[in-house]
Backbone bond lengths (Angstrom), bond angles and torsions (degrees), N, CA, C in turn:
res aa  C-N    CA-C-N  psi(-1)  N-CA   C-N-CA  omega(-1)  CA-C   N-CA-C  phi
1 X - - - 1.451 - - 1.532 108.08 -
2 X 1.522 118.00 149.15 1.260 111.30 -156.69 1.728 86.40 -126.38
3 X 1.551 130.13 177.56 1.363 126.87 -149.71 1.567 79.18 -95.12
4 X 1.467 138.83 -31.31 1.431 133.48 178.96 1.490 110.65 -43.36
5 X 1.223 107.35 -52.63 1.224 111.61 -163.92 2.258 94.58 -73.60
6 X 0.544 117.51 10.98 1.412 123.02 149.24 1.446 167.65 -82.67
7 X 1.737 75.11 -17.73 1.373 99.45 -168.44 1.743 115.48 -73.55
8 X 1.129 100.81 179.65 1.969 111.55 -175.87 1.294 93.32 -102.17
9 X 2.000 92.31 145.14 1.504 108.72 -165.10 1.894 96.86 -54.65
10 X 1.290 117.43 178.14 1.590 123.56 155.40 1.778 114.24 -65.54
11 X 1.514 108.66 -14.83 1.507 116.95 174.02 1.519 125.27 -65.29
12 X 1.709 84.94 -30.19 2.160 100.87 -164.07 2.144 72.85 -80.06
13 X 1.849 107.23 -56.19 1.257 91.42 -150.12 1.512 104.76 -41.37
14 X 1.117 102.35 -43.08 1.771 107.23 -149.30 1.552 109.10 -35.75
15 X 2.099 93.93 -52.73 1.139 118.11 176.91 1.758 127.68 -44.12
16 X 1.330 101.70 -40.55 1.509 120.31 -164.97 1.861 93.12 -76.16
17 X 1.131 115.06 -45.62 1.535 121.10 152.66 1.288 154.91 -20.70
18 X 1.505 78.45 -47.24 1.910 98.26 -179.78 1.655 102.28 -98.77
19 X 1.586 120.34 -40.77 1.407 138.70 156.97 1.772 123.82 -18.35
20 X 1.333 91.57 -60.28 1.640 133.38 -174.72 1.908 96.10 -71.87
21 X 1.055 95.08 -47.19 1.843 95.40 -166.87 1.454 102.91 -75.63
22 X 1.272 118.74 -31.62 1.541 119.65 -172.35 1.392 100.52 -86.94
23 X 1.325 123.15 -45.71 1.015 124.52 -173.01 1.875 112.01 -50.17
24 X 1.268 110.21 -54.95 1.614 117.40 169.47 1.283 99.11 -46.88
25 X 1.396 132.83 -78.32 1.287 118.14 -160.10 1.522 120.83 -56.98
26 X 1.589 125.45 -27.70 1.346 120.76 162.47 1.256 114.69 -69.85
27 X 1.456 132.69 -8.36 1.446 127.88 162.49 1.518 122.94 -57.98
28 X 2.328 100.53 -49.58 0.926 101.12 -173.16 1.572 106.36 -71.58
29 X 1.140 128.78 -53.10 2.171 127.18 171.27 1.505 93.85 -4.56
30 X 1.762 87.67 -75.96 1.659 77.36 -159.54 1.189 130.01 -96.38
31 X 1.484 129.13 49.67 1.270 137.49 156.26 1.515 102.46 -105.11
32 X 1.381 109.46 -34.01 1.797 116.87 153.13 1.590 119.97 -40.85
33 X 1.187 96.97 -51.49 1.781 103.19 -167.25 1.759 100.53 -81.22
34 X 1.013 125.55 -33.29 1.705 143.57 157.44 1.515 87.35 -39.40
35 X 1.042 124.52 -109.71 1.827 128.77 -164.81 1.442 99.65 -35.97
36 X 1.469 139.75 -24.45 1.405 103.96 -157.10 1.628 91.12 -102.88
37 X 1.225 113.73 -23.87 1.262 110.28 172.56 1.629 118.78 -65.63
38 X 1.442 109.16 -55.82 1.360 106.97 173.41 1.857 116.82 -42.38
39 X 1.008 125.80 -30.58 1.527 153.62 -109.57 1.876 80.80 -118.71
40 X 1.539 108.20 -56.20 1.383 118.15 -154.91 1.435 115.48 -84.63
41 X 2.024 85.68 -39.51 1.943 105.18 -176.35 1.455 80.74 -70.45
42 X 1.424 155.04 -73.79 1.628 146.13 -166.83 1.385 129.65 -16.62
43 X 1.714 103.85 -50.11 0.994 119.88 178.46 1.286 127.31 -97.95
44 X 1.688 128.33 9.59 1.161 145.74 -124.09 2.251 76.91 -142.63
45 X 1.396 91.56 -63.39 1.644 109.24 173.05 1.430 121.58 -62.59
46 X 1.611 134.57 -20.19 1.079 143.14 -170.56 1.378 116.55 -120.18
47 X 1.606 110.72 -36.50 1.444 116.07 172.79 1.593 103.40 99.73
48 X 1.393 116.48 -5.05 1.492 120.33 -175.70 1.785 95.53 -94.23
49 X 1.373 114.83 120.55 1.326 109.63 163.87 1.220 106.76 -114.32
50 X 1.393 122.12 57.65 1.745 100.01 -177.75 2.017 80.74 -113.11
51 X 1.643 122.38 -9.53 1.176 91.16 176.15 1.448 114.51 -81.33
52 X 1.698 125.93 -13.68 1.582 135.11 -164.25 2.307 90.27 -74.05
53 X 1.300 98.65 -39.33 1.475 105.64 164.95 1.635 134.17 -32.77
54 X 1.432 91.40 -78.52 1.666 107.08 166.17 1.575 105.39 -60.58
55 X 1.287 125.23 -28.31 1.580 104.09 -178.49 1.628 105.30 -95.02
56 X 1.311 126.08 -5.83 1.819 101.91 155.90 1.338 113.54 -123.40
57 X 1.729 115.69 29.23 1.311 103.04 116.41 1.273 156.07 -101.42
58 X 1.836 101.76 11.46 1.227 114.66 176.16 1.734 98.11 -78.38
59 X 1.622 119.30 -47.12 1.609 144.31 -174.12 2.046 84.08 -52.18
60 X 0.746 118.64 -33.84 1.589 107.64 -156.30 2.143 93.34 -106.29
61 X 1.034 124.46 -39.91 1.357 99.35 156.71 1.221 128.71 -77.14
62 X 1.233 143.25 -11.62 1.338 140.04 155.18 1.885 118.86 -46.00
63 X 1.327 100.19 -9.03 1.279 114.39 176.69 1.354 111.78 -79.60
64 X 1.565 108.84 -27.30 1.785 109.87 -162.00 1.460 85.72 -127.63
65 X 1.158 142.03 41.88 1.792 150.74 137.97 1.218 91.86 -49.53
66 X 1.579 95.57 140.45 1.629 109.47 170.77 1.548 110.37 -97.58
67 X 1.397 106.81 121.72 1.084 125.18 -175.01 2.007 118.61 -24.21
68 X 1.219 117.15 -38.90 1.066 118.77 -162.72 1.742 100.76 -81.16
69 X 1.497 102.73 -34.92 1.557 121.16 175.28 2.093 88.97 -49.66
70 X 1.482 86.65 -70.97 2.014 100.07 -156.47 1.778 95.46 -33.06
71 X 1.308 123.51 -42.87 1.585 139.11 -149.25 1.981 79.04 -71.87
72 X 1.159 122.66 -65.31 1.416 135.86 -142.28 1.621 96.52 -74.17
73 X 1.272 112.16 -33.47 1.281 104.50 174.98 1.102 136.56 -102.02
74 X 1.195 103.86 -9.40 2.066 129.73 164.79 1.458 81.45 -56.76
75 X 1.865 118.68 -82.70 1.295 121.60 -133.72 1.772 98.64 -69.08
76 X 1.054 113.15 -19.22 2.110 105.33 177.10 1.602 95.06 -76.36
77 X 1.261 110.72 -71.78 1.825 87.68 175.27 1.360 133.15 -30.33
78 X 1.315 116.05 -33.32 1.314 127.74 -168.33 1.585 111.89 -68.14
79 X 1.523 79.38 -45.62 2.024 107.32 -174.87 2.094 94.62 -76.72
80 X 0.576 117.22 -23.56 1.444 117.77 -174.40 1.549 98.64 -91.66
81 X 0.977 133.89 -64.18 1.486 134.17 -163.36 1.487 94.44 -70.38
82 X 1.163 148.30 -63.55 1.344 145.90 170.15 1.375 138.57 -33.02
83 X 1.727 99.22 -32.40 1.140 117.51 168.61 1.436 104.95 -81.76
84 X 1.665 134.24 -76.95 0.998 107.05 144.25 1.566 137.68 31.25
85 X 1.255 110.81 -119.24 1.547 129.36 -172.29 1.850 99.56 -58.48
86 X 1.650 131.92 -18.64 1.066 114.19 -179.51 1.686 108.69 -88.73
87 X 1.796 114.16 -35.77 1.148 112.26 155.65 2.048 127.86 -29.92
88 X 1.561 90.52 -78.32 1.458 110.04 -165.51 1.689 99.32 -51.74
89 X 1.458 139.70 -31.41 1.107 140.60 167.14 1.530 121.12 -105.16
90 X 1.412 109.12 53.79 1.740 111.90 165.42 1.349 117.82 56.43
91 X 1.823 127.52 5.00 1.266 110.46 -151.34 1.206 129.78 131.99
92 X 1.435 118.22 -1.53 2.027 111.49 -149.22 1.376 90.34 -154.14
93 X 1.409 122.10 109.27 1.679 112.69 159.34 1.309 114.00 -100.13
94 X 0.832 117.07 167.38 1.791 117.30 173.41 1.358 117.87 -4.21
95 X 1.343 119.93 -89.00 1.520 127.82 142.60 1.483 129.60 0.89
96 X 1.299 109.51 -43.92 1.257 120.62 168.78 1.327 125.91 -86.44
97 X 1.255 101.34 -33.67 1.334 114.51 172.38 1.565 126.66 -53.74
98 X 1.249 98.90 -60.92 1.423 135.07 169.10 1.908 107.00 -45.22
99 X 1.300 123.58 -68.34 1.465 137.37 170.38 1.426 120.02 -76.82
100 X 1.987 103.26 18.36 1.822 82.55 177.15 1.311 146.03 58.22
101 X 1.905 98.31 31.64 1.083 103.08 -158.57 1.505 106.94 -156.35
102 X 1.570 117.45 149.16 1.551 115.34 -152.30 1.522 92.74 -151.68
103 X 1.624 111.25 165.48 1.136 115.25 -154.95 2.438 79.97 -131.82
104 X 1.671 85.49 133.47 0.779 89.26 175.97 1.803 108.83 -137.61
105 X 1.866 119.62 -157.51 1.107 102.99 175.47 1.418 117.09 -121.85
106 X 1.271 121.79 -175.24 1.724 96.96 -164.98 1.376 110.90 -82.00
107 X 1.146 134.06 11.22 1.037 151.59 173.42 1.551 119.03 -97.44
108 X 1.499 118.78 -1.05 1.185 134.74 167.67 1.681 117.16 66.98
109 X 1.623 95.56 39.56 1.672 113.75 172.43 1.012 98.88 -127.64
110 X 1.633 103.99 156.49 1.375 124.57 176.04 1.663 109.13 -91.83
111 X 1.653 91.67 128.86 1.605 116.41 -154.22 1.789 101.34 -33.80
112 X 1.444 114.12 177.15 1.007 122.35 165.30 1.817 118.30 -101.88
113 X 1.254 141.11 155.11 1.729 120.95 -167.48 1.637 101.29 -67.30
114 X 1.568 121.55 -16.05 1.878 103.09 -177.52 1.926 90.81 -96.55
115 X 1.105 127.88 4.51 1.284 122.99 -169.07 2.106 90.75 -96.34
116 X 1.255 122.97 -68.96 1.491 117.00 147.02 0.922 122.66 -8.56
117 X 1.966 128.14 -71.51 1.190 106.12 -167.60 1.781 115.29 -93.87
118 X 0.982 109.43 1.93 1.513 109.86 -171.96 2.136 86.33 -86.39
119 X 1.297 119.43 -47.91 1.584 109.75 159.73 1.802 114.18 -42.46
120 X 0.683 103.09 -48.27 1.707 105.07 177.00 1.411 126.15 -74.84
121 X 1.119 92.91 -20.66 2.348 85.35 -176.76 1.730 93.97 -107.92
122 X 2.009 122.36 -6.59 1.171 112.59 160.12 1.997 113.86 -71.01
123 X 1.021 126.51 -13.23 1.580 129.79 138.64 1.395 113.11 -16.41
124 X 1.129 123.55 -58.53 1.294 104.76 -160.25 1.371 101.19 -110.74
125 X 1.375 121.38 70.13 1.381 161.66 -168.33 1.474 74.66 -120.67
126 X 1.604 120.43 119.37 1.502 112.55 137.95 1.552 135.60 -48.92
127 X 1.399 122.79 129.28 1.251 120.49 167.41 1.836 95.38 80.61
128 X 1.136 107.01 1.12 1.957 106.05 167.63 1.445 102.96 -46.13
129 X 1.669 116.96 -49.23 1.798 99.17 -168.96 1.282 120.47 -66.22
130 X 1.735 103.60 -4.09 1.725 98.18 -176.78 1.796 115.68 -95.81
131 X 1.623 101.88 -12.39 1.304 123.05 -166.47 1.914 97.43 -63.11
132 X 0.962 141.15 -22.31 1.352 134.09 -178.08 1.263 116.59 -77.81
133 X 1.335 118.76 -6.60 1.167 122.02 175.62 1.788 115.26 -78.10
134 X 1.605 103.76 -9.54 1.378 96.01 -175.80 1.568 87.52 -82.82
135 X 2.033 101.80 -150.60 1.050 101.19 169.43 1.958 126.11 -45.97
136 X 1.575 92.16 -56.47 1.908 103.01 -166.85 2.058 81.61 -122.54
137 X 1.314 85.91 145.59 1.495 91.61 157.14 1.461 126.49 -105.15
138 X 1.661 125.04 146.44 1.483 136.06 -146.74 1.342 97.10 -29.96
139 X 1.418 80.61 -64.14 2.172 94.76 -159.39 1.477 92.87 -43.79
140 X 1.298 128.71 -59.79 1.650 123.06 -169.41 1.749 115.77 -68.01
141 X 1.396 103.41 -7.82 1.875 91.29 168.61 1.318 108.88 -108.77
142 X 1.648 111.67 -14.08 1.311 105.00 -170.96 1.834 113.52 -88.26
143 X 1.165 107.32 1.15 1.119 134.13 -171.06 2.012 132.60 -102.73
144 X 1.683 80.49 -29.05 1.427 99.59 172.39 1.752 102.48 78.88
145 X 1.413 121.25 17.12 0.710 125.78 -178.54 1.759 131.12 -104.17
146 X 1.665 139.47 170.11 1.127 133.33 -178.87 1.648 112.54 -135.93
147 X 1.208 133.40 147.84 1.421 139.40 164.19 2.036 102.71 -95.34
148 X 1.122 105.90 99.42 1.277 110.67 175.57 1.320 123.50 -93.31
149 X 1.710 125.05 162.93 1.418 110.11 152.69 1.278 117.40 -91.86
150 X 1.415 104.71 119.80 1.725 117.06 179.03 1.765 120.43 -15.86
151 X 1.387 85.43 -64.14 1.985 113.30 -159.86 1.591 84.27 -71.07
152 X 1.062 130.93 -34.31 2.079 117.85 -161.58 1.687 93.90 -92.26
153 X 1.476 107.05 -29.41 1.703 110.99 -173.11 1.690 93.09 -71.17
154 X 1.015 122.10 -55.88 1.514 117.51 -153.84 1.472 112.38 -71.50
155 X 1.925 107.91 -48.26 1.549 118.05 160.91 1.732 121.92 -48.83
156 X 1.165 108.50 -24.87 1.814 102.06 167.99 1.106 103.98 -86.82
157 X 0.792 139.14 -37.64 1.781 148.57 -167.81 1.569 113.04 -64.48
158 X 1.769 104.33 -40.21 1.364 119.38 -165.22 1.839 90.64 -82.03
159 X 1.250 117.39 -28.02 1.659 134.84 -142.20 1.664 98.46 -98.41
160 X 1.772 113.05 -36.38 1.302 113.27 163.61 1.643 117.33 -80.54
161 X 1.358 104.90 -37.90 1.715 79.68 -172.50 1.707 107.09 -74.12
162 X 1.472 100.37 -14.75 2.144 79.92 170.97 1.261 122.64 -84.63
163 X 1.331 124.61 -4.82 1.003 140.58 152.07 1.803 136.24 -60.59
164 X 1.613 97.02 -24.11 1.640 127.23 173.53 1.774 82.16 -91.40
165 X 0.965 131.61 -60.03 1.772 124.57 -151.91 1.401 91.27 -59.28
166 X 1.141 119.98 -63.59 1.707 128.29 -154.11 1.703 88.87 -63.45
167 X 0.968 140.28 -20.51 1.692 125.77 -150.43 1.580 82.87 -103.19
168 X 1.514 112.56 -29.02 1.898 109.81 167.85 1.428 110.62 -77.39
169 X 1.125 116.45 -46.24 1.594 101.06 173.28 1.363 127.37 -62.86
170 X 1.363 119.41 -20.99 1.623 113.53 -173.79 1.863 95.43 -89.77
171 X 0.931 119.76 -20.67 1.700 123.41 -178.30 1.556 93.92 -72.07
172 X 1.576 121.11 -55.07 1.590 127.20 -177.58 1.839 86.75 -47.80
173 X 1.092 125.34 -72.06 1.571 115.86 -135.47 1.630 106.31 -72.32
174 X 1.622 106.36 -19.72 1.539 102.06 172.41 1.381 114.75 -66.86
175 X 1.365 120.01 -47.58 1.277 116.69 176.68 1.448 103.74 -61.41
């Protein structure tokens, strides 16, 4: 069996996708709602509001960002937090988490941190979220990388090396 024959339907990807995208943007809210609160209780405690100031007028030009800016800095957060959370957990962001499902390499190791992020800044490959629909998507060929199912990856894995032990023990007992 080869790590292809492993992989997660295009359904989990799709899923792990849409998961992953919401998930960033409820990160960014509430690291938003974090500053404005910190921002408000500060000035609320000190009597100085010129910092509750600068933070909704930073909150109130983010409104008039130029679109191409808003796109460039969504998608590096995106690529940063993903990389991130797929690093610090072997493989699995939210998305993954959620669908039982982990990103490994075709070689059936768990990535290395420049093997992660070089998968992650291939993202901003135009039209990358549609690329999984072929066989492998960019980020995952350009990367040397796979979206697996966890439980079938780990059960072959667990199923070959006892299969390697026993083929050493019956060689031990002839000799």
């Amino acid at each position: 069996m080869e790590i292809e024959d492993l992989k997660a339907s295009k359904g989990k990807r799709f899923l792990n996708y849409i998961i992953d995208y919401v998930s960033v943007y409820l990160v960014i809210f509430i690291v938003g709602f974090i500053i404005a609160i910190i921002g408000y209780g500060f000035a609320e405690l000190t009597g100085n509001y010129e910092l509750s100031l600068k933070i909704d007028n930073f909150f109130d030009s983010l409104d008039n960002v130029n679109p191409l800016l808003d796109r460039i800095l969504t998608a590096t957060f995106y690529i940063i937090y993903i990389f991130l959370v797929e690093y610090l957990t072997k493989g699995r962001s939210l998305g993954k988490l959620i669908t039982g499902t982990m990103v490994v390499t075709t070689d059936a190791e768990i990535p290395s941190a420049t093997t992660f992020l070089k998968r992650n800044v291939m993202r901003l490959i135009p039209f990358d979220q549609l690329s999984f629909l072929r066989i492998n998507g960019w980020h995952d060929s350009l990367s040397n990388t796979r979206v697996v199912d966890k439980r079938e990856f780990e059960t072959y894995f667990e199923n070959s090396e006892s299969i390697l032990d026993s083929i050493g023990e019956n060689e031990e007992e002839e000799l």
